[in-house]
Backbone and ligand atoms as CSV (ligand in chain L), in Angstrom:
chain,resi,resn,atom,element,x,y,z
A,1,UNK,N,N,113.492,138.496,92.105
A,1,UNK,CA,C,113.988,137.365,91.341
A,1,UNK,C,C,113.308,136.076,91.839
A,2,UNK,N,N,113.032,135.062,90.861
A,2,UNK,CA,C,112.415,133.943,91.149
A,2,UNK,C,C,113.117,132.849,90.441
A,3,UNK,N,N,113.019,131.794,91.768
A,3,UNK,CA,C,113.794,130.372,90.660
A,3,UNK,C,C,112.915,129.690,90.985
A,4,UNK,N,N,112.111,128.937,90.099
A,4,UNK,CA,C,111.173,127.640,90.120
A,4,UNK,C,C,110.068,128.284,90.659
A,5,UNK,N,N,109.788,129.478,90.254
A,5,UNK,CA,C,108.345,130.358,91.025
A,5,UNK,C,C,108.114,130.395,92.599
A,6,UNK,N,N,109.838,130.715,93.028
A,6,UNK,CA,C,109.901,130.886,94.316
A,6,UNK,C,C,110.736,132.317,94.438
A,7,UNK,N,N,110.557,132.832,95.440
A,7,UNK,CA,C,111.319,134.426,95.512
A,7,UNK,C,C,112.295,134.061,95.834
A,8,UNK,N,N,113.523,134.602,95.562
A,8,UNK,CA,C,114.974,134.408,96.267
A,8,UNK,C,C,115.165,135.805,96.360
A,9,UNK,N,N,116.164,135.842,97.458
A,9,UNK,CA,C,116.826,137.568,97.977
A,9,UNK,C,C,117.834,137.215,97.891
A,10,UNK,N,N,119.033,138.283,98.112
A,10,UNK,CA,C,120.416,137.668,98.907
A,10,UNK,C,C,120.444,137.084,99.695
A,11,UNK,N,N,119.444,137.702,100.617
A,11,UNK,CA,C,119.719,136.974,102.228
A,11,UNK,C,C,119.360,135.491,102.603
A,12,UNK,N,N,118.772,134.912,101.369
A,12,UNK,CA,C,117.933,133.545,101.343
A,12,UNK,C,C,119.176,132.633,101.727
A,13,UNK,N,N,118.481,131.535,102.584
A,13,UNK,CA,C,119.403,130.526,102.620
A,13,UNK,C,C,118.542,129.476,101.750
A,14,UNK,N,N,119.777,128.364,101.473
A,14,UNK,CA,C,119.670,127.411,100.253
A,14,UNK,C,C,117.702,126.899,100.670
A,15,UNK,N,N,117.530,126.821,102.175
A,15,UNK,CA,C,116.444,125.978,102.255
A,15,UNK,C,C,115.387,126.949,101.888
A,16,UNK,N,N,115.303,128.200,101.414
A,16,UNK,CA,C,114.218,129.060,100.959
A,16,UNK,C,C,114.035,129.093,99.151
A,17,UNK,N,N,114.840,128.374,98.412
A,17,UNK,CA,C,114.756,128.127,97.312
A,17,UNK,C,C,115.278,126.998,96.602
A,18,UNK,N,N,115.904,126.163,97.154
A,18,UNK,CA,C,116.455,124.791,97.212
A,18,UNK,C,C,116.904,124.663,95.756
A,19,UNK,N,N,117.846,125.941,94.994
A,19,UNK,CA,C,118.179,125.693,93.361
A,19,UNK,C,C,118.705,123.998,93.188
A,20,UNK,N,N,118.124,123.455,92.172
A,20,UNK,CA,C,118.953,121.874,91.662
A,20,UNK,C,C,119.202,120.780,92.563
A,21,UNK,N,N,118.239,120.785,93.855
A,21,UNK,CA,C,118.469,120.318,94.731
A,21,UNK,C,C,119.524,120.110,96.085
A,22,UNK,N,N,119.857,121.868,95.545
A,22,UNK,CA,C,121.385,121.657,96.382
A,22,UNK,C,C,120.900,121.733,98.107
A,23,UNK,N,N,119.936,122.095,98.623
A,23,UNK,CA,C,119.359,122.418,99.444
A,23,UNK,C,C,119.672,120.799,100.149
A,24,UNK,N,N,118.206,119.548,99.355
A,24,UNK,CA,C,118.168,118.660,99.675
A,24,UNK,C,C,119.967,117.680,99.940
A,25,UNK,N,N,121.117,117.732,99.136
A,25,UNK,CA,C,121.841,117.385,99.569
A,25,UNK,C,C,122.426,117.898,100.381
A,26,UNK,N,N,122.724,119.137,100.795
A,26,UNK,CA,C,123.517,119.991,101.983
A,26,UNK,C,C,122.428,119.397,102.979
A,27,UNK,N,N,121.304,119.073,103.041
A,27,UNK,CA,C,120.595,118.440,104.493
A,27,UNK,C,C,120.914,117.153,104.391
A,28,UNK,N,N,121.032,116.269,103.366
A,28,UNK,CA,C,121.483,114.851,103.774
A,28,UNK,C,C,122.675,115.076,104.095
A,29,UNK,N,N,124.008,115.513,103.791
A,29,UNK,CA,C,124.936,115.934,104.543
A,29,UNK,C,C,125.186,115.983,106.037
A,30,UNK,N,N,123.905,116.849,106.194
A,30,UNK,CA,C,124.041,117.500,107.708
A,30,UNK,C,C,123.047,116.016,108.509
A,31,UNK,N,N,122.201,115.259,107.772
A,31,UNK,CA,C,121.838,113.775,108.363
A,31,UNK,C,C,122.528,113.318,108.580
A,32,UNK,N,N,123.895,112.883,108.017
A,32,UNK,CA,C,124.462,111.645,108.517
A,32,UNK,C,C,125.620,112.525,109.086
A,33,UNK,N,N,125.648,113.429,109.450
A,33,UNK,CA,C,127.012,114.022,110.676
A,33,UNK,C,C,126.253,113.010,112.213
A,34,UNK,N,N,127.599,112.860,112.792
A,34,UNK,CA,C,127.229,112.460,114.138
A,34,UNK,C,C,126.714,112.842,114.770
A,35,UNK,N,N,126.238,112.290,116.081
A,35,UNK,CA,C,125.416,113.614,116.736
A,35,UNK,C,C,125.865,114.048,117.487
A,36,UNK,N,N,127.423,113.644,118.001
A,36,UNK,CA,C,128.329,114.486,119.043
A,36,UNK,C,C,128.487,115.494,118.055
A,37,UNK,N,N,128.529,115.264,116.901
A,37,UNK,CA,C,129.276,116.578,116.329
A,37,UNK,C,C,128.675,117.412,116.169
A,38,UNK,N,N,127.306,116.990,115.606
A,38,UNK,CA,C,125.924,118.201,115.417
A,38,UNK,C,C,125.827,119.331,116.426
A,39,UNK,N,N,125.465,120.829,115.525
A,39,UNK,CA,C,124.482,121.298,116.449
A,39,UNK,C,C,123.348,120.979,116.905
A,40,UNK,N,N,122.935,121.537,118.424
A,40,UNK,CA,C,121.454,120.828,118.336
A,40,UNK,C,C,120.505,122.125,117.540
A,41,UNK,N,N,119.542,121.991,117.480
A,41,UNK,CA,C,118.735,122.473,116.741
A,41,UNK,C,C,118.097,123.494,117.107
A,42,UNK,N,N,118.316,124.317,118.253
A,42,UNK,CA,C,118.073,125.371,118.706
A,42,UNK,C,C,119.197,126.345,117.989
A,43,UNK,N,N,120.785,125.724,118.684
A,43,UNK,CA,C,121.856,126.125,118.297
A,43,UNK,C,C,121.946,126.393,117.211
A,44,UNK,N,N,121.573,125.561,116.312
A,44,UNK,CA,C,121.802,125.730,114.622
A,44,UNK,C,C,120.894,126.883,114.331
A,45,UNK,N,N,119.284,126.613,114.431
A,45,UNK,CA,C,118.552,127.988,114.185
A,45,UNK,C,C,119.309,129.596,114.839
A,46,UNK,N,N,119.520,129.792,116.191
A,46,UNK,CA,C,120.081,130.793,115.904
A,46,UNK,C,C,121.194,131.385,115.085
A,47,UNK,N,N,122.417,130.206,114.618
A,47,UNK,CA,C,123.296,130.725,114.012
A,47,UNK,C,C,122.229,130.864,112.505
A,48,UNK,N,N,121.553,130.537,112.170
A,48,UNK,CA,C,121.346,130.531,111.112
A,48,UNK,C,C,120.329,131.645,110.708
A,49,UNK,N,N,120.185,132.331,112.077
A,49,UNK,CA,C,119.099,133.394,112.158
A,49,UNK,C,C,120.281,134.782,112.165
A,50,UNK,N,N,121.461,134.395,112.886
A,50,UNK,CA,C,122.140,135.543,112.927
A,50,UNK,C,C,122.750,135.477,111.088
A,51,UNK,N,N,122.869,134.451,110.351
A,51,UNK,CA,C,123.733,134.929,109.080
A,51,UNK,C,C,122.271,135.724,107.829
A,52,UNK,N,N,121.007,135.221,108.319
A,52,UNK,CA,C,120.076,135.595,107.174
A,52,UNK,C,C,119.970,137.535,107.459
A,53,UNK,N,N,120.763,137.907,109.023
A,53,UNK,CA,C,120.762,139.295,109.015
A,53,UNK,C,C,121.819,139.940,108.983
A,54,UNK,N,N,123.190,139.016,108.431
A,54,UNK,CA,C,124.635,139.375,107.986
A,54,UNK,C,C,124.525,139.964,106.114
A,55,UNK,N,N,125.282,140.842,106.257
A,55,UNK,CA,C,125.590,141.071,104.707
A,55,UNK,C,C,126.275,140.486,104.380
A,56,UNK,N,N,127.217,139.332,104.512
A,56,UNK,CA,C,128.120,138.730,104.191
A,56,UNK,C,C,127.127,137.050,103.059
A,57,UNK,N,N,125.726,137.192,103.728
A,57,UNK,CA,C,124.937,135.719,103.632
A,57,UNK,C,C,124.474,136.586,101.862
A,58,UNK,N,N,125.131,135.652,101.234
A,58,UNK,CA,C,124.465,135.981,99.448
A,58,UNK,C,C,124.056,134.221,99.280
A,59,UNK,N,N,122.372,134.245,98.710
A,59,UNK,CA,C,121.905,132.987,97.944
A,59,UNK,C,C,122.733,131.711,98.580
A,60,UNK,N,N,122.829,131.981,99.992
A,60,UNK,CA,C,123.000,130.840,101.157
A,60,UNK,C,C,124.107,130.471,101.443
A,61,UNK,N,N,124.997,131.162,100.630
A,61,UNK,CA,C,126.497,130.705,100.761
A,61,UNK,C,C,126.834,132.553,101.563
A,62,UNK,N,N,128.443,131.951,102.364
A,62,UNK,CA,C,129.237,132.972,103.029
A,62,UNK,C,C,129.969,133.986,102.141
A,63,UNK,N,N,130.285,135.052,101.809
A,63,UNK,CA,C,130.954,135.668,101.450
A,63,UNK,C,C,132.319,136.056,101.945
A,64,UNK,N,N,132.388,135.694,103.104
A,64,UNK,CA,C,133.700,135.558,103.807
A,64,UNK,C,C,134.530,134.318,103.493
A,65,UNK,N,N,133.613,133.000,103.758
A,65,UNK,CA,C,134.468,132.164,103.380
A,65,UNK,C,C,134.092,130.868,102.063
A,66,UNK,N,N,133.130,131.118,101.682
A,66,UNK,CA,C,132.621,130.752,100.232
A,66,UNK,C,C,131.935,129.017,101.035
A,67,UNK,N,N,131.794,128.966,102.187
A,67,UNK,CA,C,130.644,128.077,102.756
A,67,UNK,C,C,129.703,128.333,102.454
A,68,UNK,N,N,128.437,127.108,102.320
A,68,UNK,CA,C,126.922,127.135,102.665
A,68,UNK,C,C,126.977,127.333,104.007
A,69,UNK,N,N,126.298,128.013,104.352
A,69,UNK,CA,C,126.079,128.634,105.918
A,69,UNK,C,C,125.231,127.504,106.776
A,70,UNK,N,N,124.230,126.873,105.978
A,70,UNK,CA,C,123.615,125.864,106.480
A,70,UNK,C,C,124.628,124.426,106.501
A,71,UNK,N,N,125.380,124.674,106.134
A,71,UNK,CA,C,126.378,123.069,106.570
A,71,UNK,C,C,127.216,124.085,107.317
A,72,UNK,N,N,127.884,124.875,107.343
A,72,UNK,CA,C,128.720,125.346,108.525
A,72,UNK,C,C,128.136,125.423,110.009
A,73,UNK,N,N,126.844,125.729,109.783
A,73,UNK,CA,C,126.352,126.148,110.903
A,73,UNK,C,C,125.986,124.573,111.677
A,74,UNK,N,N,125.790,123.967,111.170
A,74,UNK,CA,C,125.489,122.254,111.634
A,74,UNK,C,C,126.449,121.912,112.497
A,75,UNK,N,N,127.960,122.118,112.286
A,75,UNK,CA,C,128.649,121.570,113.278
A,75,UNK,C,C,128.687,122.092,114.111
A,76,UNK,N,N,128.624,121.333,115.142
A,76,UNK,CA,C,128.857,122.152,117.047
A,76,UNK,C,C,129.851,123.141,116.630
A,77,UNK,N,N,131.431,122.377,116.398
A,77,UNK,CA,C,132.993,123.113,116.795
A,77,UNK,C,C,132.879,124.400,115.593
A,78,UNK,N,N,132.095,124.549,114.258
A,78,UNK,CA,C,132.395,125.481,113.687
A,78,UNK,C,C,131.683,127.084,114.803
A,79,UNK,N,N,132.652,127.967,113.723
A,79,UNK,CA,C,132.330,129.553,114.191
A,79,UNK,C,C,132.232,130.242,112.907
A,80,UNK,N,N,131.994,131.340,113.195
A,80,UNK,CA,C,131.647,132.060,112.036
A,80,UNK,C,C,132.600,132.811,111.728
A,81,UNK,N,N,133.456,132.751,110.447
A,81,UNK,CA,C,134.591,133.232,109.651
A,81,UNK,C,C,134.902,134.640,109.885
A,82,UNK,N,N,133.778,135.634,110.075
A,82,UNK,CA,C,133.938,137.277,110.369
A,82,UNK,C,C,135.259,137.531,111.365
A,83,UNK,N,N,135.883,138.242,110.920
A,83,UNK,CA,C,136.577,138.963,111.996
A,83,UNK,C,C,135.416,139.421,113.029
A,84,UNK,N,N,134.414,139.442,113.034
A,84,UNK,CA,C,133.461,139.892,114.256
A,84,UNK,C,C,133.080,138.748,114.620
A,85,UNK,N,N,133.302,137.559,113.874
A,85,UNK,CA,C,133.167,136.182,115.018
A,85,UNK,C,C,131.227,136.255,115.311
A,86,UNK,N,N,130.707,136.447,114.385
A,86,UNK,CA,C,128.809,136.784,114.897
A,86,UNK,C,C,128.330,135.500,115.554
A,87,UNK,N,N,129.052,134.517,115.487
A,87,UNK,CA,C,128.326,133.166,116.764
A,87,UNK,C,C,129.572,132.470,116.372
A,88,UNK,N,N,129.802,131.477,117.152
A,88,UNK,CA,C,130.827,130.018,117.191
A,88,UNK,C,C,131.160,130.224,118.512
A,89,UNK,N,N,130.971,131.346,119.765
A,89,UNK,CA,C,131.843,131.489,121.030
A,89,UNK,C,C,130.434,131.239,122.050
A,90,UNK,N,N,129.264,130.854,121.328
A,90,UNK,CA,C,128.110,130.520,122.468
A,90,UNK,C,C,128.382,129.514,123.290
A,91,UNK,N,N,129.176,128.440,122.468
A,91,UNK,CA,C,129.266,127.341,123.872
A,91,UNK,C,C,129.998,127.345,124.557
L,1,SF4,S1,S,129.984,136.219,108.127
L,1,SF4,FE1,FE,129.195,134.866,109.747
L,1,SF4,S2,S,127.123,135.598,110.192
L,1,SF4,FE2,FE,127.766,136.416,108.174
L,1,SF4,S3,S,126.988,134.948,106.669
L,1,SF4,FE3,FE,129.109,134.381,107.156
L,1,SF4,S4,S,128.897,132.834,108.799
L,1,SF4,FE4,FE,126.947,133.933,108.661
């Protein structure tokens, strides 16, 4: 499947096909969070590496809890909705 002559999978997060610009606002979003609150950017890539190999991650949103995974994963204090908890207990 392709949107805008880009491949999308399930496992895609919003920033691998950016439909209607939803991509670009879920990152201005995650710009103006504080930066106590932010993940840092190591932090964020791995959570965001562990949901692109979850079955739960459909076209960038959670299936557990109907989040974009890429704004959940931004905040330090969030965790990940699974009863298996797949990251939020690293820090
Ligand atoms: S269940 Fe957890 S690891 Fe899986 S997509 Fe949702 S937030 Fe990511």
């Amino acid at each position: 499947m392709t949107i805008d002559g880009k491949p999308v999978c399930k496992r895609c997060l919003l920033a691998d096909f950016d439909v209607d610009g939803l991509y670009k606002k879920i990152s201005e979003l995650i710009d103006v969070m504080p930066q106590d609150v932010k993940a840092d950017n190591e932090l964020y890539q791995k959570r965001l590496d562990i949901c692109k190999g979850c079955t739960a991650l459909e076209n960038g949103i959670c299936k557990e809890c109907g989040c974009f995974v890429e704004l959940r994963a931004a905040a330090k204090k969030n965790y990940c909705p699974s009863v298996y908890k797949y990251w939020g207990s690293e820090e």
